[in-house]
C-alpha positions, 0 to 999 in steps of 0.5 A: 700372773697368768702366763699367756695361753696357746689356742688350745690350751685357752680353749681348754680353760674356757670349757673348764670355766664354763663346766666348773663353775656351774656345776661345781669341780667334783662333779665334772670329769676331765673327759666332759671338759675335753669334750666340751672343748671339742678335744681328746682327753689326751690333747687336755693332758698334753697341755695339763698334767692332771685335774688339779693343774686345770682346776688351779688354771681355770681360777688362774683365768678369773683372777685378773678379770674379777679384781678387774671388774671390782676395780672398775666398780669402785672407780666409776661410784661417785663419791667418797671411798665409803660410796665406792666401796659400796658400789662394789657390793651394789653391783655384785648384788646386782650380779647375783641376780642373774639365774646362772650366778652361782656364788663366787667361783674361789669360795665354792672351789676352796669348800670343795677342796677344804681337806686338800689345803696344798692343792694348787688351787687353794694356793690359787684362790688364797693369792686372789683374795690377798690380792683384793685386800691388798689392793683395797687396803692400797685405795684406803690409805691414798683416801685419808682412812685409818688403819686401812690394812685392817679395814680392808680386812674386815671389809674382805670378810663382809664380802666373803661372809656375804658370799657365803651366806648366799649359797645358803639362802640365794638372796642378794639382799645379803650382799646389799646389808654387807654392803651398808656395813662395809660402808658404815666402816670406812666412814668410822675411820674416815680422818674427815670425819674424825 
């Protein structure tokens, strides 16, 4: 859980954010991201010890509001949990369709920082998406559904597998097609249906 963060150090991570995932964090120094902040480098290392620190911060800062959004989606869909599990796929592909989305921040920083496994971001990205299977597998079983830990599982691996395919081809229609699978495997272990 993200501690609370002073102005400054806030306003460090909200440059960060803003420069790490439109550009990718490799290609942006912390001299950008202190000057984007309006600070000097030394302020940004008062508040954090290295890039890694920041690095591990700014997807500490999208955590919360992601798993967030994806639960509002999924509880504002009408219907039963195979239409809200899908809802949240059809507003995700609805998000992709904006010129400054560029694929889910966790996915392309774990790719970056793939022959780092112990990077403090890593850690970071891999508690966020525990945290959404964990949190799907939870609406599963409260829905009358089949081995919802499993099922949560393999719908968290459409998403990503959608995500990924994404920042090869920039087509929402991927997001959409992983959306009617996710769909289509919640309602094979509905016990209604059984």
């Amino acid at each position: 859980m993200p501690q609370e963060l002073s102005p400054t150090r806030k306003r460090i991570v909200d440059a960060a954010t803003k420069l790490f995932y439109a550009e990718g964090i490799g290609r942006v120094s912390v001299d950008a991201v202190a000057e984007k902040a309006g600070l000097t480098k030394r302020t940004l290392y008062y508040h954090f010890k290295s890039k890694d620190d920041l690095i591990a911060a700014y997807l500490d800062g999208r955590d919360q509001p992601n798993l967030k959004q994806m639960a509002g989606w999924f509880d504002a869909a009408e219907g039963g949990p195979d239409r809200k599990v899908e809802a949240i796929f059809t507003n995700l592909a609805r998000v992709a369709r904006h010129p400054k989305w560029k694929g889910c921040g966790f996915l392309r920083t774990a790719a970056e920082l793939a022959a780092m496994p112990g990077h403090p971001a890593m850690k970071v990205g891999s508690r966020h998406k525990a945290n959404f299977e964990k949190w799907l597998a939870g609406e599963m079983s409260g829905r009358s559904i089949l081995e919802p830990q499993t099922l949560a599982r393999e719908i968290v691996l459409l998403m990503d597998g959608a995500f990924s395919i994404m920042l090869i081809h920039r087509n929402p229609d991927y997001i959409e097609a992983a959306g009617h699978a996710a769909a289509m495997l919640v309602r094979a272990r509905s016990q209604d249906s059984a």
